[in-house]
C-alpha positions in Angstrom: -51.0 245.2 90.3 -52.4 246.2 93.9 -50.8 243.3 95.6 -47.6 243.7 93.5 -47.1 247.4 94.6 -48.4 246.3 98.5 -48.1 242.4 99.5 -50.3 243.3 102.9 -52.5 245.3 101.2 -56.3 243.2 102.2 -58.9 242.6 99.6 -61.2 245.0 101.0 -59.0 248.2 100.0 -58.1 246.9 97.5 -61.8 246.7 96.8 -62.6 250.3 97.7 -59.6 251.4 95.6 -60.5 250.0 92.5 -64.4 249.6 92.9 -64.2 245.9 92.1 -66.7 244.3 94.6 -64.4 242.4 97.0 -65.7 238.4 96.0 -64.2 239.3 92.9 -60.8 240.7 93.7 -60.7 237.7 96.2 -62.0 235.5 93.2 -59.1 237.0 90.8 -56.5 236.5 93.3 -56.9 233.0 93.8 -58.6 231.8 90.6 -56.7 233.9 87.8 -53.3 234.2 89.1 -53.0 232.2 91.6 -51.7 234.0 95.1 -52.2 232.4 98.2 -52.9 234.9 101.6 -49.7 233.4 104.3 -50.2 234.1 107.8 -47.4 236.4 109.1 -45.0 234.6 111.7 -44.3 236.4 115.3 -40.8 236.4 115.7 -38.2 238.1 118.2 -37.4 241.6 117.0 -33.5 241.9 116.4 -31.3 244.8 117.3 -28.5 245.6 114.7 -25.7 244.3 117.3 -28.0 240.7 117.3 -27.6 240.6 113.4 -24.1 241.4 113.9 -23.4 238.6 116.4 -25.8 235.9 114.0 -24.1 237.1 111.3 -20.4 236.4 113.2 -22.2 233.1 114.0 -23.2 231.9 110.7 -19.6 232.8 109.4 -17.7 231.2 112.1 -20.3 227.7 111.1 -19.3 228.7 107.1 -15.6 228.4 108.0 -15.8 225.1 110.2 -17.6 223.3 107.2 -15.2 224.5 105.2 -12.7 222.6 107.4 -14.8 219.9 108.1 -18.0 218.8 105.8 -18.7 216.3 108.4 -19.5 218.9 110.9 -23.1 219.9 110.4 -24.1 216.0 110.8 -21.9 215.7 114.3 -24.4 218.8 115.8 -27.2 218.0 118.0 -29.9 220.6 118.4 -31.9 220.7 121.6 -34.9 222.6 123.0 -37.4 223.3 125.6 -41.1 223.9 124.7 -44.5 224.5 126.6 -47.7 222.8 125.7 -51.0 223.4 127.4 -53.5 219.9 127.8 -56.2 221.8 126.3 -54.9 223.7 122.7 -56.4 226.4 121.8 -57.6 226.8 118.6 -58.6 229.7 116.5 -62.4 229.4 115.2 -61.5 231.6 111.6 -60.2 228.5 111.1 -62.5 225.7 112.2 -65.6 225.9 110.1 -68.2 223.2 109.7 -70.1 222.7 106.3 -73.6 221.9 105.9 -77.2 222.4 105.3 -77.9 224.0 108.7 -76.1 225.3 111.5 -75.5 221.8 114.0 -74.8 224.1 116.4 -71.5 222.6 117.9 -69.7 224.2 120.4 -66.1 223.9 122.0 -65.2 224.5 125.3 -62.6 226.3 126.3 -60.6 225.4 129.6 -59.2 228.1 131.4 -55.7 227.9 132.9 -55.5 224.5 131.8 -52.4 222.5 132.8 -49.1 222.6 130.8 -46.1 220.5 130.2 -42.5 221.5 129.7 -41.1 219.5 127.0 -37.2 218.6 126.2 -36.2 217.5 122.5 -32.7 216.7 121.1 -32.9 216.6 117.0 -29.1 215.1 115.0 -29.4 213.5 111.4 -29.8 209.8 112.6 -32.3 210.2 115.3 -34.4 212.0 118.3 -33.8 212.1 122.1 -36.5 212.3 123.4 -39.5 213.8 124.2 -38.4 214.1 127.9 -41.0 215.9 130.3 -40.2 217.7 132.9 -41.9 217.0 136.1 -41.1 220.2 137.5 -43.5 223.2 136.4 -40.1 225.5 136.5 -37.2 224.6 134.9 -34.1 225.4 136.9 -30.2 225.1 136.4 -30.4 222.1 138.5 -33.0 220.4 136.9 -32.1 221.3 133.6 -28.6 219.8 134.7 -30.3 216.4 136.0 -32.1 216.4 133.0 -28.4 216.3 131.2 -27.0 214.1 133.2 -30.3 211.2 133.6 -32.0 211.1 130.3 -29.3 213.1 127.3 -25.9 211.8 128.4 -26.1 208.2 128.9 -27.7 208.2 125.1 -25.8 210.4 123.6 -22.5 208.6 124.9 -23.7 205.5 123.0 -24.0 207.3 119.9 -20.5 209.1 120.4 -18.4 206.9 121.1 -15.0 208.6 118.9 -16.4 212.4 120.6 -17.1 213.6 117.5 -21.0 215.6 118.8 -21.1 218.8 119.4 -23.9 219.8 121.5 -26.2 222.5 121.2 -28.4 224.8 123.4 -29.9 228.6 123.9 -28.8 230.9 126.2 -31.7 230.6 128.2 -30.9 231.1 132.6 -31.3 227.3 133.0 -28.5 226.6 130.5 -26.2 229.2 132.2 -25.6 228.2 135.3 -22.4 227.2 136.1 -22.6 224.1 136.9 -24.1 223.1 133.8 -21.4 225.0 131.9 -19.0 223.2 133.9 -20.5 219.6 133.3 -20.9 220.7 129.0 -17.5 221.5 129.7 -16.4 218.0 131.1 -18.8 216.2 129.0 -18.5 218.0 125.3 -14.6 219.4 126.0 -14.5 222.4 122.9 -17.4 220.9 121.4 -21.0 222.7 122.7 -22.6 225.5 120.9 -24.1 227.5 123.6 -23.8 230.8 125.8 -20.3 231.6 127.0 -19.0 228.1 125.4 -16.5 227.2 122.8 -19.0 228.2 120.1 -21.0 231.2 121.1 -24.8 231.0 120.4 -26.4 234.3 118.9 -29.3 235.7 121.6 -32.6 235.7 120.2 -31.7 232.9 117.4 -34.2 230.3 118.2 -35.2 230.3 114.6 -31.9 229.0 113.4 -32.4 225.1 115.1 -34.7 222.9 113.7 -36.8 221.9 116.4 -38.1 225.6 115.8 -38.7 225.9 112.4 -40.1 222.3 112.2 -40.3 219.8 115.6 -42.1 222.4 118.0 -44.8 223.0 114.9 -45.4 219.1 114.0 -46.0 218.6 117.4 -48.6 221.2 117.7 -50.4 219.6 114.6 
């Protein structure tokens, strides 16, 4: 009834509060009925004008598959992503089982190097991965990028126009030029900032190279 009344309520108040020792509340959470302790995800904090403009978005999306059930399979989702050589890993959850302590130890690497990783997801396939060279993504290289590696595959894959493209509103992506060459390249059919299809700020969450590549890649 404790976790019922508070979700984030820990077992040790709620071991203080009802004099249970707290092996046994943990025992009768997960034993008798069953809950499971989830980690809490970090996410952007939203103004109420950012819900206004995702909630604009998502209708605007309602309305074109409404018109057009095809739609959400012609939409490819991109991404940029940092990984460091050496992951870093949390020790709460790397434990080693035995009879006596084997004493193993992991070293940590300070300021280890890091990669800048590019990934386009549709329904038939992946672009990608494409590493950037550069340690700084600019407009210009994010526009190469476009131009060398995306392009030249996604034209084989399009070849009636029917993809829309899709990318944050991140500096990189704004620059003109690249705006210009989505433009030329996608003509009314990019998702993006200050494109045919606006893309709500802060909305990284709605693609699914957020809320599934970026996480398989880390395991």
């Amino acid at each position: 009834e404790s976790f019922v009344r508070s979700p984030r309520n820990s077992t040790r108040r709620a071991s203080r509060e009802t004099g249970i020792p707290n092996v046994a509340v943990w025992r009768v959470l997960r034993k008798r009925i069953h809950l499971k302790a989830y980690k809490l995800s970090i996410v952007q904090h939203l103004t109420d004008a950012d819900k206004a403009v995702r909630k604009e978005f998502c209708m605007q999306i309602f309305h074109r598959i409404q018109d057009d059930e095809k739609f959400p399979v012609s939409v490819i989702f991109s991404d940029e992503s940092t990984f460091h050589a050496s992951a870093k890993v949390s020790t709460h959850n790397c434990r080693i089982w035995g009879s006596e302590n084997p004493r193993v130890f992991l070293e940590h690497v300070r300021d280890s190097p890091k990669v800048n990783m590019f990934c386009v997801l549709s329904k038939e396939r992946v672009y990608g991965p494409f590493f950037f060279m550069e340690t700084t993504i600019t407009g210009i290289v994010y526009l190469d990028m476009l131009q060398e590696f995306l392009i030249p595959q996604s034209d084989e894959d399009d070849q009636e126009g029917h993809i829309h493209f899709q990318q944050d509103g991140t500096p990189p992506h704004y620059l003109g030029e690249v705006r210009l060459y989505l433009n030329t390249r996608f003509s009314g059919r990019w998702i993006g900032r200050a494109a045919p299809t606006a893309w709500p700020p802060r909305s990284p969450d709605l693609t699914p190279l957020d809320f599934f590549l970026w996480g398989f890649v880390e395991d």
